[in-house]
Every structure is written in C-alpha cells, then in structure tokens.
N, C-alpha and C positions, 0 to 999 in steps of 0.2 A: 547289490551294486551292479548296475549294468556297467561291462566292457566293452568300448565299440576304438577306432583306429585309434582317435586319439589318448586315448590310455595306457594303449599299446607302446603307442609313442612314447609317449610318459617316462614307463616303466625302460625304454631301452637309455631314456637319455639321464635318468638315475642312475641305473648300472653303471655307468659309464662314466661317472662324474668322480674326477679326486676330491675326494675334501679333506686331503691332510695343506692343500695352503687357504688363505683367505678369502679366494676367490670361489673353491670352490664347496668353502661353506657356505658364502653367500647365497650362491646357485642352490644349493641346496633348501636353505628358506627358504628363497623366491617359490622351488617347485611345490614343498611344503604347505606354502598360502596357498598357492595354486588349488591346491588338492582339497584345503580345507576350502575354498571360495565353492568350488565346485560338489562336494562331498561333505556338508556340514558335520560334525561330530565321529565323520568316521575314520580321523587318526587314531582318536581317543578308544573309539570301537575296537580296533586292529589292536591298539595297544594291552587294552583289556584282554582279548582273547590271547595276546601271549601269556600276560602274568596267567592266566589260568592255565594256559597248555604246561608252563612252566612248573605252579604248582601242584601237577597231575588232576587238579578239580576238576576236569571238562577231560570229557570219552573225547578218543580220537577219532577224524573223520573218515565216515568210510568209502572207499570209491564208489 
C-alpha cells in the first residue's frame, strides 16, 4: 500500500478521534468505509496479519 499526504491525514484524524460517545463512533465508520472504498480488502488484510502476529505464526519484521 502506497502512503502519500492523504493517508497521513487519515491516520492523525483517527488518532484523534473519541469513540467512547455516538458520534464518534459514527466518525469512525464513515473513516472505516473510507478506507475500505479506497483500499479494497485491506482491513481484512491488517486484520489478519494481527491474529497472526498474535498467535506467534508469522516471523517478526525486520528493520
């Protein structure tokens, strides 16, 4: 996955975002779709690679 400003973006206005009220779960979806609109399949990709790092099955990355 190429990084360029807008992703950047992205990532600070996640950070940044409460989602312990309703609102900013919403926000959260919306950036969610976003991601998947732009990046098909690769929540699901991210996701994956934690259950693995999780269950030690996959070498950790090296610098």
């Amino acid at each position: 996955m190429k990084t360029d400003c807008g992703d950047i973006e992205l990532v600070r206005l996640v950070a940044g975002l409460a989602v312990e009220g309703a609102d900013g779960r919403a926000g959260l979806r919306t950036l969610l779709r976003e991601v998947e609109a732009k990046y098909p399949g690769e929540i699901e990709r991210m996701a994956a690679a934690l259950q693995l790092d999780k269950s030690g099955a996959r070498c950790p990355r090296r610098a």
